[in-house]
N, C-alpha and C positions, 0 to 999 in steps of 0.2 A: 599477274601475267598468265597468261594461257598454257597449261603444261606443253603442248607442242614447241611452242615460241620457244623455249628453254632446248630445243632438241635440231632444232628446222636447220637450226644456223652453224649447226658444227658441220666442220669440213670433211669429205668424205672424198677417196680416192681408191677406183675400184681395177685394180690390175687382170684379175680374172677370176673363175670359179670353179665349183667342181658339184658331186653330186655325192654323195656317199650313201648306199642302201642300208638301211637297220629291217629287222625281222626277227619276229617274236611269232611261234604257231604255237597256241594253249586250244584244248579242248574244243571250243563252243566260236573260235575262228583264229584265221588267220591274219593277223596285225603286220602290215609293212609301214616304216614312216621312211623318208628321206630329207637327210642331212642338207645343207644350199651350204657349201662352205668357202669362201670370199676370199680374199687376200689383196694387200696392196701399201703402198706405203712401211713395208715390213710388220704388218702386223694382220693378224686374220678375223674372221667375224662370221658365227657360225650362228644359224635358224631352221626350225626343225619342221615337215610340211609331215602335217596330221591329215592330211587326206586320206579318207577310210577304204576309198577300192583299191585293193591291189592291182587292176590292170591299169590306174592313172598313175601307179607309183611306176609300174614295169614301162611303161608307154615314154614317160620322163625320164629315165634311168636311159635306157634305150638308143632313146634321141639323145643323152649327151646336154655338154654347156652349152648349148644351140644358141642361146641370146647373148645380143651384144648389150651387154649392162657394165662393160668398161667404159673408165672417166668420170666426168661427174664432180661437181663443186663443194656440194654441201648435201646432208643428209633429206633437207626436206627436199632438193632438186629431184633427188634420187626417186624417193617415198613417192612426189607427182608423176614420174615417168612408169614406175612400176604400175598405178593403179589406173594406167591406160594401154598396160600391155599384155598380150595373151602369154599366158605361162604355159598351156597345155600345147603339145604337138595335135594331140588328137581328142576333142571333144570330151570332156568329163562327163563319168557318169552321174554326177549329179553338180544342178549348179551354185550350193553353199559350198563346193572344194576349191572354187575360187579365190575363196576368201582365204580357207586356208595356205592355196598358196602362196598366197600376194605375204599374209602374215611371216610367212617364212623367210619369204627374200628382205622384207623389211628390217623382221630383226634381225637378221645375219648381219644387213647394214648398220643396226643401228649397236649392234655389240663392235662390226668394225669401224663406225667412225668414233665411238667413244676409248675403243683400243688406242687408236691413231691418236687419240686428244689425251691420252693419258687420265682418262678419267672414271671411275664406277656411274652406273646410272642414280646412285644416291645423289653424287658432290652434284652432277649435272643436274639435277632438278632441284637440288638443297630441300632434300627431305632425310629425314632419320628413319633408319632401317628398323624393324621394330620386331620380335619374335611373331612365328605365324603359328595361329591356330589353325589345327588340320582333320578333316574327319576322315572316316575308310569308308569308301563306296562300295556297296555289295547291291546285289539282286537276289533277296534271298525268296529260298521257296519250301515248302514242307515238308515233301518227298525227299525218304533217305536217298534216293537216286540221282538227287540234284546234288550241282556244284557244288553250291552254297545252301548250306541249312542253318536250325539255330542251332547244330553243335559246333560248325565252323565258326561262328560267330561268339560260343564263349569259350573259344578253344583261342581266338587273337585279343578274346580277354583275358583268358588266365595267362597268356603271355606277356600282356600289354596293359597292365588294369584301367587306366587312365585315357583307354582309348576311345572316342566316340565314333556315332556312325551313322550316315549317310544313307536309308536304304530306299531300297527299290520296290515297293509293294506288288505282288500280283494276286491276280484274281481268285487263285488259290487259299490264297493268305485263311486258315480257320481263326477264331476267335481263343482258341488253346494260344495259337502261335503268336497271336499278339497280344497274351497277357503274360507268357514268357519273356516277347522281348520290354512290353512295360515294366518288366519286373527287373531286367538288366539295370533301367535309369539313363540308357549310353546311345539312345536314339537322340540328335540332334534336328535331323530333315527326312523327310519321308519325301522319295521322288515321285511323281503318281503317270509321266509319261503321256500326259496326256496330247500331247502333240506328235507325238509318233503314230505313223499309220503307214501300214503296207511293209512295216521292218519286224525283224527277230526279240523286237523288246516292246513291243504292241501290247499295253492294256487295256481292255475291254471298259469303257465307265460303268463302273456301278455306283450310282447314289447311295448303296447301302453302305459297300463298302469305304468308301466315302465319310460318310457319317460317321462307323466306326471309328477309322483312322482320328478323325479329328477330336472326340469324343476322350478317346485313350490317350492321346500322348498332347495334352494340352499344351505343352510348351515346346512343340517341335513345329520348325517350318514346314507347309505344305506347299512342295515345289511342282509347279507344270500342272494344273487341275486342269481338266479338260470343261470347258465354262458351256454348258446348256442348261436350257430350260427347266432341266429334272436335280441339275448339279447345283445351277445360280442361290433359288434357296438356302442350301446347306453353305454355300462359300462366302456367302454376303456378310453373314453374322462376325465369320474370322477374317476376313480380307485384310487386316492387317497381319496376318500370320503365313499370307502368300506369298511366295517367289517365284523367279521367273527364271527360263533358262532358256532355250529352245529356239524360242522365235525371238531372243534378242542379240540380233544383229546389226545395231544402231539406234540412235536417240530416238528417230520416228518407231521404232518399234516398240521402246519403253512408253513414248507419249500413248501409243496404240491401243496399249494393254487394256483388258475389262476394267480395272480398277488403278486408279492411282500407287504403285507401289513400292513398298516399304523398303524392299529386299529383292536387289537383281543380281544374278549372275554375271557377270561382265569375262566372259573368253576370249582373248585376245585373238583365236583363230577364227572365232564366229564375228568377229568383226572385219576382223582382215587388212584397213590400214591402221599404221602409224599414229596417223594426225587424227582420224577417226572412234581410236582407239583413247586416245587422248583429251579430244574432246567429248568421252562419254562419261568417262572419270571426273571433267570437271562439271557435266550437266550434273551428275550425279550428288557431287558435293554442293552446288549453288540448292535442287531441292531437295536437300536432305531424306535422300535414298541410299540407304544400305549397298554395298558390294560385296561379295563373295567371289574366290576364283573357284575356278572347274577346271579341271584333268580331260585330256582326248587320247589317253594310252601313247603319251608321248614313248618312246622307247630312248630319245636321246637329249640334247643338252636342251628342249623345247619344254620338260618338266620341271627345271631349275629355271629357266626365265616366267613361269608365273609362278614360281614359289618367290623369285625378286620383287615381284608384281605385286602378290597379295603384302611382303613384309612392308611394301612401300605406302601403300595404297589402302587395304583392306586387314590388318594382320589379327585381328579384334571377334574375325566373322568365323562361319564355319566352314571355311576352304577346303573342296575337295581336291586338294592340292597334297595328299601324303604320298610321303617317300614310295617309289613302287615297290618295295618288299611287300607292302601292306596290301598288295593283290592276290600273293598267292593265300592257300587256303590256309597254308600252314608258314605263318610268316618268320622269319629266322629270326633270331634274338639276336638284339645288340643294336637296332633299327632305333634312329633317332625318335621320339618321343613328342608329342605336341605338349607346349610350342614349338617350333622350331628357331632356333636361335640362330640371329641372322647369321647366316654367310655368304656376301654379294660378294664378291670379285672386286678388287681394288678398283681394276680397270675391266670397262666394256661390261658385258649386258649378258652375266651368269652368276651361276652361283654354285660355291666351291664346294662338292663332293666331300 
């Protein structure tokens, strides 16, 4: 059966909502998300809107619970009228925050129709919750004046020994610095960004560097290559070693891709519906494509529902899905540990702190 099918038909009854602001200001930007928090039937159902500009969060906030998304029969009713409705008062500044909103009002719903049915999102799909494996995402750079360098990086090792990690290649990067971190062993994916352009985390393609990277860390995935005529050569050989992340925001988008591949990112915000969401999981499993989830600095209960995500679905990959302690530079000790050993929520669509 269609993982949707399992979801579509529980009953959902939506009395009202609200909006609650989170905010987090670190160094290098300002992070707002807000909370879509539901009620009805005596029970509540909260989703978290990772929309990255601050003035679409202030703009939202502002305007208030402005839509009438009271009533309502069943979850999927719900999920079809959302992904035909404008969520922004005032034009977003950019048009993938769409997606994320829509993802927000869904899951709020779909944590409160599973609340109402008495149910975890395990029993409602009859799948086993499974411990997640989880990496740490850093953007690291050489310069003692950056954020992140590689003392930060064996500094959440000597804390953490068993922790892998996620990084962020720049342009910068010397040949000292990645036989340093080849020497760690604790690189799983190397991000290369290559589909950003015109933002604060823009990498330049270098085919050199390129080369390197591949070359040195033979068994780590190469996420986001930027695919030209000077790149294609060097990518073709490992194309099984590629992932995707960026531009996937739906099935056509995997079909899309240069190559056939192994290993996609699947964000439940970069997708944005439900059913959508649902049907990518199961393209995914019919051609045996790898999944991984991915973190958008959620600040509230939106990082627990894809750690639900990946124990249910993916738990096996290298989810950058870790606890947020694991962001700052100097991570506190006592911080759960990968894997993470499941804890969904008896009932509805979280996972228990």
């Amino acid at each position: 059966m269609p993982t949707f099918d399992a979801l579509a038909t529980l009953p959902l009854e939506i009395e009202g909502y609200e909006l609650q602001p989170l905010e987090l200001h670190l160094p290098s930007f300002e992070r707002l998300s807000t909370v879509i928090h539901m009620w009805g039937g005596g029970e509540d159902g909260l989703g978290e809107d990772v929309t990255y500009d601050p003035v679409d969060h202030i703009a939202l906030q502002d305007a208030g619970p402005a839509l009438d998304i009271t009533g309502f029969s069943t979850l999927g009713e719900f999920c079809e009228m959302v992904g035909e409705l404008d969520t922004f008062p005032t034009e977003p500044q950019r048009e993938v925050s769409r997606l994320y909103r829509r993802w927000a009002f869904e899951s709020a719903a779909l944590d409160l129709a599973l609340r109402q049915a008495g149910k975890g999102l395990a029993e409602a799909l009859d799948r086993e919750p499974r411990p997640v494996e989880f990496v740490c995402s850093m953007r690291l750079s050489p310069g003692e004046d950056q954020p992140s360098t590689i003392e930060t990086l064996r500094a959440k090792l000597d804390r953490y020994p068993g922790l892998r990690f996620k990084l962020d290649p720049t342009n910068d990067w010397t040949d000292e610095l990645i036989a340093e971190l080849v020497a760690t062993g604790a690189v799983d994916s190397l991000d290369l960004k290559g589909f950003y352009k015109g933002t604060v985390v823009d990498v330049e393609t270098d085919p050199e560097l390129y080369a390197k990277l591949i070359e040195a860390f033979p068994d780590a995935w190469i996420e986001d290559p930027d695919v030209t005529d000077e790149t294609r050569p060097i990518l073709e050989p490992v194309r099984d070693r590629l992932t995707w992340d960026a531009p996937i925001h739906s099935i056509a988008d995997i079909e899309a891709l240069p190559w056939p591949p192994k290993m996609v990112n699947v964000k439940p915000s970069r997708i944005g519906g439900l059913r959508e969401l649902c049907e990518t999981y199961d393209y995914c499993a019919a051609n045996g494509i790898g999944a991984y989830g991915g973190g958008q600095w959620e600040l509230g209960v939106g990082r627990g529902q894809i750690q639900v995500l990946a124990s249910l679905f993916h738990p096996d990959t290298p989810n950058d899905t870790a606890p947020r302690g694991y962001n700052e530079s100097n991570p506190p000790p006592g911080l759960p540990t990968s894997p993470l050993e499941p804890k969904l929520a008896q009932t509805g669509f979280r996972w228990q702190e």
